[in-house]
C-alpha positions in Angstrom: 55.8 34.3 186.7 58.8 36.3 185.0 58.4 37.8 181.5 61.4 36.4 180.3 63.8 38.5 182.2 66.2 37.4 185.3 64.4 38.7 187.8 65.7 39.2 191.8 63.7 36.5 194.4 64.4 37.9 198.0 65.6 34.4 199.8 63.9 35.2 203.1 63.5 38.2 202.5 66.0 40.8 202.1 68.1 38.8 204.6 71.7 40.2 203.7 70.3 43.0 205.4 67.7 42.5 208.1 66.4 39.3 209.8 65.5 36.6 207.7 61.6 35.7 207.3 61.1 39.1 209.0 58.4 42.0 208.0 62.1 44.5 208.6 63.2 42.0 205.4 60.7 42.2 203.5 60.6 45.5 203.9 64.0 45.7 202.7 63.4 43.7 200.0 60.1 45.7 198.5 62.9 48.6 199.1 65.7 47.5 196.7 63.0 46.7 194.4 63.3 42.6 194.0 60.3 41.5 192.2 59.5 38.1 194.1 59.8 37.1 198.0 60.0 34.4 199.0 59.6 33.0 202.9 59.2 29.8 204.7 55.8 29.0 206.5 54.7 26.5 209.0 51.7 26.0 211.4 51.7 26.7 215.3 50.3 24.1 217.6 46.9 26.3 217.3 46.6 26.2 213.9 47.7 29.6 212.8 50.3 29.5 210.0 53.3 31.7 210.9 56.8 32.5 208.8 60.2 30.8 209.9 62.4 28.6 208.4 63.6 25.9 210.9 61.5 23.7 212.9 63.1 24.9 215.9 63.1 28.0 217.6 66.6 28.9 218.9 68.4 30.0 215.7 66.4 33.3 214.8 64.7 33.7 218.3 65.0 34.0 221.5 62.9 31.0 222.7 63.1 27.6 222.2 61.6 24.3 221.6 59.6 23.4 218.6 58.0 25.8 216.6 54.6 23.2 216.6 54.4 23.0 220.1 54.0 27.2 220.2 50.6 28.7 220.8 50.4 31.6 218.1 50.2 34.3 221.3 53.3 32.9 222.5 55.5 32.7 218.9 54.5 36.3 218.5 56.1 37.2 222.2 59.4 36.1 221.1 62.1 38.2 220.0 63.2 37.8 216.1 65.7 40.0 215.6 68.6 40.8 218.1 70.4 37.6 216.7 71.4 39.1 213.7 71.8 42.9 215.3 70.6 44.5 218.4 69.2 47.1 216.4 66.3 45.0 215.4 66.0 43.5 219.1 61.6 43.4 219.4 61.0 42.2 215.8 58.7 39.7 215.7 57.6 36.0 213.8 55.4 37.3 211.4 52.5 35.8 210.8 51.2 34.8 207.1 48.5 37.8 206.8 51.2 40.1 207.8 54.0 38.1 205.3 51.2 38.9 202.9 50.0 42.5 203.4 54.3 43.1 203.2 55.0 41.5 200.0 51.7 41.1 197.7 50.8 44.7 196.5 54.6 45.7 195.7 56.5 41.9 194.4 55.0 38.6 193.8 55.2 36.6 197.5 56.8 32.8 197.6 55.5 30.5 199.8 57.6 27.9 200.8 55.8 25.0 202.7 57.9 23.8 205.7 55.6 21.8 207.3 51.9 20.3 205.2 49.8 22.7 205.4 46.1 22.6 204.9 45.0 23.4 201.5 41.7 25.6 202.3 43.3 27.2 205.2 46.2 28.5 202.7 43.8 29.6 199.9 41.6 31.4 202.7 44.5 33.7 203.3 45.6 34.0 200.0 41.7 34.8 198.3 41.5 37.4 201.5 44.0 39.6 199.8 43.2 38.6 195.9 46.8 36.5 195.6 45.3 33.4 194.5 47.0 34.1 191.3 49.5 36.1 192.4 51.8 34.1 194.3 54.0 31.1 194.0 53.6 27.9 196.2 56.9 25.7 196.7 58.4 22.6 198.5 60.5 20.3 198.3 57.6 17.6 199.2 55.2 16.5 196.1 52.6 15.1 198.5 52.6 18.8 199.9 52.0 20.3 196.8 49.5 17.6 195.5 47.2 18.8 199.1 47.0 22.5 197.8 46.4 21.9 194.1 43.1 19.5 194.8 41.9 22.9 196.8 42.5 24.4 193.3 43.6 24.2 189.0 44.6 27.9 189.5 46.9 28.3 191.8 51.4 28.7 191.0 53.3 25.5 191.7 56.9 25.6 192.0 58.9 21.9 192.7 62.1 22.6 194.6 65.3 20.1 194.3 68.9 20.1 195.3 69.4 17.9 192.9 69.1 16.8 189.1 67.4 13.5 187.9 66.0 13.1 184.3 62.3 12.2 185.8 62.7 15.2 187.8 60.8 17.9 185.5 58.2 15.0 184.5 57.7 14.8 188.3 56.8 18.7 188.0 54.5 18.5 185.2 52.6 15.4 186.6 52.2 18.4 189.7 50.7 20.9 187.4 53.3 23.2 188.4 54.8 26.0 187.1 58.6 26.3 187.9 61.6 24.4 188.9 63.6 25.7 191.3 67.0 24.0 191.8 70.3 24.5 193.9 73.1 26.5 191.9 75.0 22.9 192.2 72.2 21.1 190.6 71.8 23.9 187.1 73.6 22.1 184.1 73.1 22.8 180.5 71.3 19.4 181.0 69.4 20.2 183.5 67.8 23.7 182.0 67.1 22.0 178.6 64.9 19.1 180.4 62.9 21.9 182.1 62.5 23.9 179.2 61.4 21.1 177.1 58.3 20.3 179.9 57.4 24.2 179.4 59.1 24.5 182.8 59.9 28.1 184.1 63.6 27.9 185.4 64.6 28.8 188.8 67.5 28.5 191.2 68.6 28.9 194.6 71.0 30.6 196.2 73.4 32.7 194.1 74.8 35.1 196.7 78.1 36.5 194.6 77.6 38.6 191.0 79.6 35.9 188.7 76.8 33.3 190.1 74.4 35.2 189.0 75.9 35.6 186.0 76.3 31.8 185.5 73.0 31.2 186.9 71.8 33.5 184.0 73.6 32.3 181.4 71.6 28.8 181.6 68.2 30.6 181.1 67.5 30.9 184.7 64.5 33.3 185.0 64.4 33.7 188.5 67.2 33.7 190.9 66.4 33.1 194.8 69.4 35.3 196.2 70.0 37.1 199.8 70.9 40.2 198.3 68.2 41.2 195.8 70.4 44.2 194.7 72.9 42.0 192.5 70.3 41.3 190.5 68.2 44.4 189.9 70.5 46.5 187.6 70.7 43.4 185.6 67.1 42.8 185.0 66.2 46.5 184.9 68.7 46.5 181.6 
C-alpha cells in the first residue's frame, strides 16, 4: 500500500469538489494529486457492477427506487450530477471499467463492496486492466471479503470498522488482509498499537479538517480517507 508516508485517499472521489462516486471526482482527485481512490460499488439487477454509495437512488440521482432493481442501460440514463451543482447536470453512474480506466494508471483505486459481489466477476475487471495487485478491496462485511479472497491469495484486503474491539485486528489477519481502516472516533493509541502488532497497515476514515489530519497522523495512520485530498498532499509530499 503506502511506503510509510501519510498519504491522501479520495473518499468518493474528490467529492469536496465534484459529485461523489463520479468520473468529474475522480478526475478531480487524479488532479490534486491524492494517491488512492476510493469508491463504493454495487451490482445492477443485470449483473453489471456500477459505482454509488447508497442502496437507493434519490440522493445523488435523479431517479429513484433501488439501485438492484436498475437495468445497467437505465442506471446509466440517470442524471448524477445536478444535485450537488447544475454545472455538472448530465454526469453519469459510472460503471466499474470506467471507475477503473479513471483511477488505476494515475493513484491506486479502493473498492469498497456495498453489496456481495461475485469474486470472478470482480477479478475479471480488475485482471482486464492489470490491477490485480494494484488495488485495495474493502468492506465492512467479512463474509464479503472471505468471497473474493477464495478467487485469489493475491489480491489487497482492507477490513473496515466504526469501531474498536481487541479481536478486531485478529479478525483482519484471519482475512488475509492488508489494512484496517477505522472511523476517526474509533483511532486510539490502543487501537493503532493492536494493528501494528498484527502487521496491520493503518487507515482511517473521514478526516475532513487539517488538525484531524494531523491527529489522525500522529497515531501512525498511513492512509487517511478524506473528501478533500489537498489537506493532505503538501503533508506527504514533505
Amino acid at each position: 500500500m503506502s511506503d510509510g508516508k501519510v498519504i491522501a485517499v479520495a473518499h468518493r472521489g474528490a467529492s469536496a469538489y465534484a459529485p461523489e462516486n463520479t468520473v468529474a471526482a475522480f478526475d478531480e482527485a487524479v488532479r490534486l494529486h491524492a494517491k488512492a481512490v476510493e469508491f463504493d460499488i454495487q451490482l445492477s439487477a443485470d449483473g453489471a457492477i456500477v459505482v454509488i454509495h447508497d442502496e437507493t437512488l434519490q440522493r445523488t440521482t435523479n431517479g429513484r427506487g433501488r439501485v438492484k432493481d436498475y437495468q445497467l442501460f437505465d442506471l446509466l440514463r440517470l442524471d448524477a450530477g445536478s444535485w450537488l451543482h447544475p454545472r455538472f447536470a448530465g454526469t453519469r453512474i459510472p460503471t466499474l471499467d470506467e471507475a477503473l480506466l479513471a483511477i488505476g494508471p494515475h493513484a491506486l483505486p479502493v473498492l469498497e463492496l456495498k453489496a456481495p459481489i461475485p469474486g470472478a466477476l470482480l477479478l475479471q475487471h480488475l485482471q482486464r486492466y492489470d490491477l490485480l495487485d494494484d488495488c485495495l478491496v474493502i468492506s465492512f462485511r467479512p463474509q464479503w471479503l472471505l468471497e473474493v479472497r477464495k478467487h485469489t491469495p493475491k489480491i489487497p484486503l482492507g477490513l473496515l470498522s466504526d469501531r474498536f474491539t481487541h479481536d478486531l485486528p485478529a479478525r483482519a489477519k484471519a482475512l488475509d488482509a492488508d489494512v484496517l481502516l477505522l472511523s476517526t472516533e474509533a483511532l486510539s493509541p490502543e487501537s493503532a498499537h493492536a494493528a501494528n502488532a498484527e502487521g496491520l497497515e493503518l487507515w482511517c476514515y473521514t478526516a475532513n479538517d487539517i488538525g484531524l489530519v494531523a491527529a489522525c497522523a500522529s497515531l501512525g495512520t498511513t492512509g487517511i480517507i478524506t473528501d478533500k485530498p489537498d489537506l493532505i498532499r503538501s503533508r506527504e509530499d514533505k
